[in-house]
PyMOL Python script that loads the backbone (N, CA, C, O; Angstrom):
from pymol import cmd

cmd.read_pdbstr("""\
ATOM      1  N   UNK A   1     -95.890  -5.782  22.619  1.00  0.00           N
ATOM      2  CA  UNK A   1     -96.345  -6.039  21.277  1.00  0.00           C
ATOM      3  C   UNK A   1     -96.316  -4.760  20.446  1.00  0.00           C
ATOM      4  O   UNK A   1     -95.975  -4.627  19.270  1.00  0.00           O
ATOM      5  N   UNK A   2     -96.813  -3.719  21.443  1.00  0.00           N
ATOM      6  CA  UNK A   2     -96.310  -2.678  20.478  1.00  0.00           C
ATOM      7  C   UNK A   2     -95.446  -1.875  19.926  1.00  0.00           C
ATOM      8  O   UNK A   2     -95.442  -0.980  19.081  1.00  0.00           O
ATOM      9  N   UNK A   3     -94.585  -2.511  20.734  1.00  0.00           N
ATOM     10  CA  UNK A   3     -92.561  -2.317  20.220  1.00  0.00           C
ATOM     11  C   UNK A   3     -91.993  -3.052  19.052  1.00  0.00           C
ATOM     12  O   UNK A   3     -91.270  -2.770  18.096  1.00  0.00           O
ATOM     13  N   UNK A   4     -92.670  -4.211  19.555  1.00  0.00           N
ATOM     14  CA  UNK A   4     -92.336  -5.688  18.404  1.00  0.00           C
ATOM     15  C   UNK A   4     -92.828  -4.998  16.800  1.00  0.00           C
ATOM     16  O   UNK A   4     -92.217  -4.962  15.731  1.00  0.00           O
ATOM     17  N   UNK A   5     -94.045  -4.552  17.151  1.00  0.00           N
ATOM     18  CA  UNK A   5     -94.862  -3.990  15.851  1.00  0.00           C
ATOM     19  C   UNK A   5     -94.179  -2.931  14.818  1.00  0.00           C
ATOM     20  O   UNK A   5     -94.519  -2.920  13.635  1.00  0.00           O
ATOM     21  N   UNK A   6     -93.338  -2.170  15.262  1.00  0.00           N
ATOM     22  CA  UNK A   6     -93.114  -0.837  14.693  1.00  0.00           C
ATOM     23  C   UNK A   6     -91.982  -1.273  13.508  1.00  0.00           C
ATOM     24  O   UNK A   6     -91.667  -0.225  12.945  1.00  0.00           O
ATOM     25  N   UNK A   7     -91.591  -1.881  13.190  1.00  0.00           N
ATOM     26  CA  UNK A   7     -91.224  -2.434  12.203  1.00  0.00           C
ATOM     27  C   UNK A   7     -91.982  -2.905  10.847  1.00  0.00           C
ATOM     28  O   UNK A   7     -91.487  -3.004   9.725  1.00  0.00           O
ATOM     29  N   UNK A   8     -93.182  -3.143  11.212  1.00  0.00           N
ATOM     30  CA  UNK A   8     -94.225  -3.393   9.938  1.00  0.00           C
ATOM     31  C   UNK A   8     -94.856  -2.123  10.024  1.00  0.00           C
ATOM     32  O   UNK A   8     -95.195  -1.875   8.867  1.00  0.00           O
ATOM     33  N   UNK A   9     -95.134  -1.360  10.618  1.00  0.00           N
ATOM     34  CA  UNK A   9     -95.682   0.294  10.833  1.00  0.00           C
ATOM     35  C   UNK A   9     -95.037   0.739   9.741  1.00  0.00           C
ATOM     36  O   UNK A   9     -95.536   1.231   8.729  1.00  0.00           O
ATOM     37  N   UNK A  10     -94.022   0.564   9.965  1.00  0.00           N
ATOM     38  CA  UNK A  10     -92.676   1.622   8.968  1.00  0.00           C
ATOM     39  C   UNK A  10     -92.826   0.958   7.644  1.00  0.00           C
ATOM     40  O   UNK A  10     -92.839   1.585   6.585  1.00  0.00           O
ATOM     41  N   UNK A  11     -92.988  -0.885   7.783  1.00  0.00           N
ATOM     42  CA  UNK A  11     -92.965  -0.914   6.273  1.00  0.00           C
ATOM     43  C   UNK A  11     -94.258  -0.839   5.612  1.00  0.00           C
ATOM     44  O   UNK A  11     -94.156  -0.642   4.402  1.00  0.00           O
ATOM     45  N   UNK A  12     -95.473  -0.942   6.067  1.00  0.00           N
ATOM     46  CA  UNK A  12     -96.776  -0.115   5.362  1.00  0.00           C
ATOM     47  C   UNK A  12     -96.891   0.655   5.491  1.00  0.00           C
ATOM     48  O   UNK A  12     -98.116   0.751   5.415  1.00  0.00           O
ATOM     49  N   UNK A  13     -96.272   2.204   5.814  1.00  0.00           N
ATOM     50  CA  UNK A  13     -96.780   2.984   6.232  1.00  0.00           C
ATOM     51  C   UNK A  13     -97.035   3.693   4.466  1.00  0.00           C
ATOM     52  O   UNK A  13     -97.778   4.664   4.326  1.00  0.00           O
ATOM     53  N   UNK A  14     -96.463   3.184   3.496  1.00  0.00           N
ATOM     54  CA  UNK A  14     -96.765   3.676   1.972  1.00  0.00           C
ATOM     55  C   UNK A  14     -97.700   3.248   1.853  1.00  0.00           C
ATOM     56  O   UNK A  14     -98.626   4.053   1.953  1.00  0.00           O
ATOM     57  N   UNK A  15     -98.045   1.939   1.605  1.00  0.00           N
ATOM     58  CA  UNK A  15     -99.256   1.210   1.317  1.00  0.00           C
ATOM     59  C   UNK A  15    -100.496   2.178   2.207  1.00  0.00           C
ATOM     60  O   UNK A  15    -101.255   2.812   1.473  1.00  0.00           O
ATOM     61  N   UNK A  16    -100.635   2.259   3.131  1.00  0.00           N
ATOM     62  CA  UNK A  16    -102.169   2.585   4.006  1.00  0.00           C
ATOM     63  C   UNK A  16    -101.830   3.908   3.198  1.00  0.00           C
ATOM     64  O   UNK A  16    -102.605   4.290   2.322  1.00  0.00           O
ATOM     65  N   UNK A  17    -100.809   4.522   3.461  1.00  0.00           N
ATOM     66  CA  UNK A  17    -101.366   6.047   2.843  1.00  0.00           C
ATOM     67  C   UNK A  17    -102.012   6.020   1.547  1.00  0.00           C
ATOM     68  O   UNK A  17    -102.959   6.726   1.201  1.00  0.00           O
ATOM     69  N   UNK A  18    -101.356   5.058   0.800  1.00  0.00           N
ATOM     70  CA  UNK A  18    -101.864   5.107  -0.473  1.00  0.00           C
ATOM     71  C   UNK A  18    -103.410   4.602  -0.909  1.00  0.00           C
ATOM     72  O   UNK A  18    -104.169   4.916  -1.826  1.00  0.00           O
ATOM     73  N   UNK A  19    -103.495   3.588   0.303  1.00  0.00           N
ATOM     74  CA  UNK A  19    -105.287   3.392   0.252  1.00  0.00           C
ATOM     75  C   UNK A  19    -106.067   4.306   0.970  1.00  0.00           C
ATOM     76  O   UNK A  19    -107.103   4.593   0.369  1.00  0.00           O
ATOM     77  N   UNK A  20    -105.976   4.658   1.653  1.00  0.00           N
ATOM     78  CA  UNK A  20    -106.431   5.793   2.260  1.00  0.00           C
ATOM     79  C   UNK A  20    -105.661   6.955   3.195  1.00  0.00           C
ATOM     80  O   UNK A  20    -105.162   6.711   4.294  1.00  0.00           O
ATOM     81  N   UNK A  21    -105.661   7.954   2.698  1.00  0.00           N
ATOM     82  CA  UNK A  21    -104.502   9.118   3.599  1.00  0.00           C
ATOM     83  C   UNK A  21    -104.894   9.931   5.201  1.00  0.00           C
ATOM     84  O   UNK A  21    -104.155  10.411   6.060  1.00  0.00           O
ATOM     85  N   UNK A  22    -106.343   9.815   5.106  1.00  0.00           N
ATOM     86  CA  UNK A  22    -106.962  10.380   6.075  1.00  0.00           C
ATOM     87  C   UNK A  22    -107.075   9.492   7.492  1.00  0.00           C
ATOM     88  O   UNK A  22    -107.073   9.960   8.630  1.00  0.00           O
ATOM     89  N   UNK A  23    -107.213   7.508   6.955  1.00  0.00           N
ATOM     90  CA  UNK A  23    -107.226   6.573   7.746  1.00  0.00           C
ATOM     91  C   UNK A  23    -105.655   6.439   8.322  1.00  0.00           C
ATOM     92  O   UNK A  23    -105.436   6.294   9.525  1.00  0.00           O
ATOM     93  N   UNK A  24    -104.627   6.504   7.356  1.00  0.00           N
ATOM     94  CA  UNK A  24    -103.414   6.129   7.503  1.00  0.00           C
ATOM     95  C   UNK A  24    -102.914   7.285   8.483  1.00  0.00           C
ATOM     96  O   UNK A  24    -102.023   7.121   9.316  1.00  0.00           O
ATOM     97  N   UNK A  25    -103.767   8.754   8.225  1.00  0.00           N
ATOM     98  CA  UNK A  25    -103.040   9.495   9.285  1.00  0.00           C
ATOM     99  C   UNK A  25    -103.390   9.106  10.782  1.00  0.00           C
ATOM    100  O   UNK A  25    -102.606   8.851  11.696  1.00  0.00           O
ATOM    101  N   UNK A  26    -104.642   9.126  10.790  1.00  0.00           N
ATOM    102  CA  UNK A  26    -105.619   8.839  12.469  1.00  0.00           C
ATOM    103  C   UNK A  26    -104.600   7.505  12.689  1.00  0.00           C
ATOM    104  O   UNK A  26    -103.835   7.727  13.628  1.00  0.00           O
ATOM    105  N   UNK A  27    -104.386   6.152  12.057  1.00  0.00           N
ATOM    106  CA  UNK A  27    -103.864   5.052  12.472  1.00  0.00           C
ATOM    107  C   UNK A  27    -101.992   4.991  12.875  1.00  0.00           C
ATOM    108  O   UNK A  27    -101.339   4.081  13.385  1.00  0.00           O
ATOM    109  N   UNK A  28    -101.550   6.403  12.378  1.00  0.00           N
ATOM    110  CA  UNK A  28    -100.246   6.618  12.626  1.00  0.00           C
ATOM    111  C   UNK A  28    -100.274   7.664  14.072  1.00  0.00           C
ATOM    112  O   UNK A  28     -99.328   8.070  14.746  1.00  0.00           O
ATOM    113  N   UNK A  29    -101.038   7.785  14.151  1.00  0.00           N
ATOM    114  CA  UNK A  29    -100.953   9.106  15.364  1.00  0.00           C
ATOM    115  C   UNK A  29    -101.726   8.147  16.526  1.00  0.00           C
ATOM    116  O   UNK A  29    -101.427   8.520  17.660  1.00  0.00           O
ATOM    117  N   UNK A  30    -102.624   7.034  16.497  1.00  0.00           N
ATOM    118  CA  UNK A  30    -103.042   6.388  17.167  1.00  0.00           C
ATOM    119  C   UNK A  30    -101.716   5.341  18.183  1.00  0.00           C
ATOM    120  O   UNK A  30    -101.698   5.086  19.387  1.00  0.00           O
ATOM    121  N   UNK A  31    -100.737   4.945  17.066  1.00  0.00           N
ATOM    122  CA  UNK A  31     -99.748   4.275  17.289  1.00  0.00           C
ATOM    123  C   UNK A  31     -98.777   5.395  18.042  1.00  0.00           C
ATOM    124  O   UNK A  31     -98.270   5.313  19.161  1.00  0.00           O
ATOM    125  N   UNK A  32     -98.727   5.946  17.540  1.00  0.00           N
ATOM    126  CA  UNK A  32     -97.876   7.139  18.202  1.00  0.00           C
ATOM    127  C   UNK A  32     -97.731   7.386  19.884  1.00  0.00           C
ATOM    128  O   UNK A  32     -96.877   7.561  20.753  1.00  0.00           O
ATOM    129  N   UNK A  33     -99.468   7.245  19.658  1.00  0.00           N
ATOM    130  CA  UNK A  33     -99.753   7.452  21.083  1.00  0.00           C
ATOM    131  C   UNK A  33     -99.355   6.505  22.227  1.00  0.00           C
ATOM    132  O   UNK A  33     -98.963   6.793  23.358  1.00  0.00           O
ATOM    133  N   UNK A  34     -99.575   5.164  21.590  1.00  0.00           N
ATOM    134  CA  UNK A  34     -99.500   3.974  22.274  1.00  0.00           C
ATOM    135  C   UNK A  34     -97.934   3.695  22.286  1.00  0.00           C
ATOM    136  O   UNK A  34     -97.557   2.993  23.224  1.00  0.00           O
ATOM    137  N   UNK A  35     -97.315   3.973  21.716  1.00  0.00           N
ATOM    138  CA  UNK A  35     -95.502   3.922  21.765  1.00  0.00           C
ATOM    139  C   UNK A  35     -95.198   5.009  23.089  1.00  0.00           C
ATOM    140  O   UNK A  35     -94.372   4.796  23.976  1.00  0.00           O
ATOM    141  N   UNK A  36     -96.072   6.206  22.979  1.00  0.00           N
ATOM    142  CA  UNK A  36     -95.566   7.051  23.638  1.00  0.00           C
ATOM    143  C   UNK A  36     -96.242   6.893  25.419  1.00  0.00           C
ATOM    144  O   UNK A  36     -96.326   7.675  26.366  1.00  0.00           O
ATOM    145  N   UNK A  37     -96.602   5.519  25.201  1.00  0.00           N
ATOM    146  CA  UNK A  37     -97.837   5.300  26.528  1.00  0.00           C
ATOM    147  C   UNK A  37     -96.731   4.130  26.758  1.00  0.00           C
ATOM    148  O   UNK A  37     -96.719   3.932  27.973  1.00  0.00           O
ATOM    149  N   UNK A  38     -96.005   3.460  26.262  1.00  0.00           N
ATOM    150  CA  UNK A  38     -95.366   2.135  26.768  1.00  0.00           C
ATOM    151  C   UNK A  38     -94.005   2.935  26.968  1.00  0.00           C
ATOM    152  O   UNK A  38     -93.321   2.502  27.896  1.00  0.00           O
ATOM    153  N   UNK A  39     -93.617   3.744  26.449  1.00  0.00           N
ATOM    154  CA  UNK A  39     -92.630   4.988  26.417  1.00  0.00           C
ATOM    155  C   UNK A  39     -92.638   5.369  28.262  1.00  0.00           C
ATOM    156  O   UNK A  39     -91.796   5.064  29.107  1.00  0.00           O
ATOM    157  N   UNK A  40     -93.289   5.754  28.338  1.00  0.00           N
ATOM    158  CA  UNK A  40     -94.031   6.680  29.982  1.00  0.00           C
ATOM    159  C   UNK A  40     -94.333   5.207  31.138  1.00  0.00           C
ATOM    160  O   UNK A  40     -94.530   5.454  32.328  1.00  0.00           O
ATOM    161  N   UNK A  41     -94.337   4.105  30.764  1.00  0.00           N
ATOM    162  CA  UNK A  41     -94.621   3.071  31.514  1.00  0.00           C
ATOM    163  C   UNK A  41     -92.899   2.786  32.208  1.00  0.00           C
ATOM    164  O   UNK A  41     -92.689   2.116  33.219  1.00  0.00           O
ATOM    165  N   UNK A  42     -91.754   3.519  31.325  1.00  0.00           N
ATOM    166  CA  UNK A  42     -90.879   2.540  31.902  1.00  0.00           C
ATOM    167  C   UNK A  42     -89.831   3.736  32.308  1.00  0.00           C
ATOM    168  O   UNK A  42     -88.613   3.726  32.130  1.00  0.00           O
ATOM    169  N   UNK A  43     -90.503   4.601  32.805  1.00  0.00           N
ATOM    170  CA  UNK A  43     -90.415   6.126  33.610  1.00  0.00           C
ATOM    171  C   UNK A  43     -90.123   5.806  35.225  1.00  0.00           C
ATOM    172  O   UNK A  43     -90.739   5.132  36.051  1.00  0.00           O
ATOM    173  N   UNK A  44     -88.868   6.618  35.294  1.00  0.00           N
ATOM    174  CA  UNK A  44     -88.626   6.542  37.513  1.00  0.00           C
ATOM    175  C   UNK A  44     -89.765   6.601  37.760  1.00  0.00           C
ATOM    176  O   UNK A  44     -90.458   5.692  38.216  1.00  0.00           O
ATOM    177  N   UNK A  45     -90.132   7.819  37.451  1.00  0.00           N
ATOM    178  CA  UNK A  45     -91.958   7.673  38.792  1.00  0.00           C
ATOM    179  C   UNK A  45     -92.634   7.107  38.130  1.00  0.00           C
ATOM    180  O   UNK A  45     -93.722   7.662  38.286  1.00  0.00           O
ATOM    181  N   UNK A  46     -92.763   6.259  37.385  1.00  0.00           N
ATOM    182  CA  UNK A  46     -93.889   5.347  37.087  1.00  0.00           C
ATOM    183  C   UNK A  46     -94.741   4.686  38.210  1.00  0.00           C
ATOM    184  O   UNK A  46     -95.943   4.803  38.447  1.00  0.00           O
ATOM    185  N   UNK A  47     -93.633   3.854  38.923  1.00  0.00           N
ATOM    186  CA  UNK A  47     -93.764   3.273  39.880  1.00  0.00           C
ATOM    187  C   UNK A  47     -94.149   4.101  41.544  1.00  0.00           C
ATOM    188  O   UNK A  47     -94.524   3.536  42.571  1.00  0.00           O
ATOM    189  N   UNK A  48     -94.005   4.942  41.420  1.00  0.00           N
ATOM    190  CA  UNK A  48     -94.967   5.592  42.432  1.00  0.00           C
ATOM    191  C   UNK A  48     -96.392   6.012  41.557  1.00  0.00           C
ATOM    192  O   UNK A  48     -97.416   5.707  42.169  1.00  0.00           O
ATOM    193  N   UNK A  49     -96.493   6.314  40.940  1.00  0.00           N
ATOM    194  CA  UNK A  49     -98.021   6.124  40.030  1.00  0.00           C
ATOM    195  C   UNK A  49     -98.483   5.036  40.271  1.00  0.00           C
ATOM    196  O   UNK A  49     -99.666   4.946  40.599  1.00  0.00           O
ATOM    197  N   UNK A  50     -97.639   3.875  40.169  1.00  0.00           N
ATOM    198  CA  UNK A  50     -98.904   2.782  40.000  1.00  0.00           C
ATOM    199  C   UNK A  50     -98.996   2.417  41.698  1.00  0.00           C
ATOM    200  O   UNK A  50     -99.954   1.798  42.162  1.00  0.00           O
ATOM    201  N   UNK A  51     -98.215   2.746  42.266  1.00  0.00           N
ATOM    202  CA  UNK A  51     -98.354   2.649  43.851  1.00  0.00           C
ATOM    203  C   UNK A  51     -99.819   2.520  44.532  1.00  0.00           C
ATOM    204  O   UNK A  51    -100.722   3.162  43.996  1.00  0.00           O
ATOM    205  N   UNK A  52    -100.140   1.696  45.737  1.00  0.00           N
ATOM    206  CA  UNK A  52    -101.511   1.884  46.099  1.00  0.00           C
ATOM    207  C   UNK A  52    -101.045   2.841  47.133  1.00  0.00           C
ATOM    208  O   UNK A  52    -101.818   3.147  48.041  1.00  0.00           O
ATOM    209  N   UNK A  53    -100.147   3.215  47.091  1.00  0.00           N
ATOM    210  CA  UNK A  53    -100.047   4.306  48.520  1.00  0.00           C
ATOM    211  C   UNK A  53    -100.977   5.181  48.191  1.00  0.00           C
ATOM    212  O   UNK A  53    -101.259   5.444  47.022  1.00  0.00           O
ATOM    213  N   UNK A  54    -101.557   5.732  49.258  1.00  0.00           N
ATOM    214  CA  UNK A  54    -102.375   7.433  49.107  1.00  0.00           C
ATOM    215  C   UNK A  54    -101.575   8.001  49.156  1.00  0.00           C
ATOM    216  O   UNK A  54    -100.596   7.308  49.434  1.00  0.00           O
ATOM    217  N   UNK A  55    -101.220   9.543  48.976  1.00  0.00           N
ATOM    218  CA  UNK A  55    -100.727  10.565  48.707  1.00  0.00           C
ATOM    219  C   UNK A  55    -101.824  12.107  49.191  1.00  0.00           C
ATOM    220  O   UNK A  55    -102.806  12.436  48.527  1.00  0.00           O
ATOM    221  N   UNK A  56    -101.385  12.796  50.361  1.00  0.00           N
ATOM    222  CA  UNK A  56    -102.332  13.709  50.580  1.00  0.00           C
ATOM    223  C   UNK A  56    -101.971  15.058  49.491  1.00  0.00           C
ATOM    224  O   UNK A  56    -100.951  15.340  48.861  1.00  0.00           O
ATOM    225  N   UNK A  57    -102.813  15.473  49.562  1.00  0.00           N
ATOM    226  CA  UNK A  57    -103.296  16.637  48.551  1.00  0.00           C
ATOM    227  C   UNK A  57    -102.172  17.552  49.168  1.00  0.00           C
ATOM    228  O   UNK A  57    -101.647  17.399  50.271  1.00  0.00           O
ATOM    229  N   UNK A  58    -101.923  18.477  48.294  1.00  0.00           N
ATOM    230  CA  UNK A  58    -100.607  19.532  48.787  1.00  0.00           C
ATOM    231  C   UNK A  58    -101.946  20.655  49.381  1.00  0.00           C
ATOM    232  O   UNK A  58    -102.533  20.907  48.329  1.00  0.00           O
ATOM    233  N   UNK A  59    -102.342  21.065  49.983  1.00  0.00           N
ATOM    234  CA  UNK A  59    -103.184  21.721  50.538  1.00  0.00           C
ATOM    235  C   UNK A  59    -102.881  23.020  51.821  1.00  0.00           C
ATOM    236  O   UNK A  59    -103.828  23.628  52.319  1.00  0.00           O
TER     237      UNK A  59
END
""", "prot")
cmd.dss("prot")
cmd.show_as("cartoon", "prot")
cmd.util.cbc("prot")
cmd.orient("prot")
Protein backbone atom coordinates (compact mmCIF):
# COMPACT_ATOMS: atom_id res chain seq x y z
CA UNK A 1 0.00 0.00 0.00
CA UNK A 2 2.74 2.06 0.43
CA UNK A 3 4.08 1.76 -3.09
CA UNK A 4 0.52 2.00 -4.49
CA UNK A 5 0.42 5.43 -2.49
CA UNK A 6 3.36 7.42 -3.82
CA UNK A 7 1.64 8.67 -6.61
CA UNK A 8 -0.87 10.86 -4.62
CA UNK A 9 2.30 11.80 -2.26
CA UNK A 10 3.74 13.46 -5.33
CA UNK A 11 0.47 14.92 -6.33
CA UNK A 12 -0.25 16.75 -2.84
CA UNK A 13 2.82 17.21 -1.97
CA UNK A 14 1.99 21.31 -3.03
CA UNK A 15 -1.17 21.36 -1.38
CA UNK A 16 0.12 20.02 2.39
CA UNK A 17 3.05 22.31 2.01
CA UNK A 18 0.94 25.00 1.36
CA UNK A 19 -1.36 24.28 4.43
CA UNK A 20 1.14 23.65 6.55
CA UNK A 21 5.13 23.43 5.79
CA UNK A 22 6.37 22.16 9.05
CA UNK A 23 3.46 19.18 8.99
CA UNK A 24 4.11 18.53 5.25
CA UNK A 25 7.83 18.21 6.08
CA UNK A 26 7.57 15.55 9.26
CA UNK A 27 4.70 13.72 6.85
CA UNK A 28 7.22 13.55 3.81
CA UNK A 29 10.16 12.22 5.74
CA UNK A 30 7.73 9.89 7.66
CA UNK A 31 6.86 8.33 4.17
CA UNK A 32 10.27 8.33 3.25
CA UNK A 33 10.98 6.20 5.88
CA UNK A 34 8.35 3.69 5.27
CA UNK A 35 9.31 3.41 1.36
CA UNK A 36 12.72 2.99 2.58
CA UNK A 37 11.47 0.10 5.17
CA UNK A 38 9.46 -1.83 2.27
CA UNK A 39 12.69 -0.86 0.19
CA UNK A 40 15.00 -3.13 2.84
CA UNK A 41 12.13 -5.85 3.09
CA UNK A 42 12.88 -7.09 -0.42
CA UNK A 43 16.80 -7.26 0.35
CA UNK A 44 19.03 -10.93 -0.16
CA UNK A 45 19.49 -11.02 3.56
CA UNK A 46 16.27 -10.07 4.42
CA UNK A 47 15.40 -13.43 4.66
CA UNK A 48 17.99 -14.58 6.98
CA UNK A 49 16.75 -11.66 9.28
CA UNK A 50 13.49 -12.81 9.42
CA UNK A 51 14.84 -16.42 9.95
CA UNK A 52 14.00 -18.18 13.39
CA UNK A 53 17.41 -19.64 13.18
CA UNK A 54 19.72 -18.49 16.17
CA UNK A 55 22.87 -17.18 15.14
CA UNK A 56 25.84 -17.31 17.81
CA UNK A 57 27.48 -14.14 18.74
CA UNK A 58 30.94 -13.67 16.87
CA UNK A 59 32.73 -13.90 20.22
Amino acid sequence: MVIIGIPSVIIDFDERFRFNAVAAILFHTGYLLLVVAVVLLFRSDARAWFSRARVAPDT
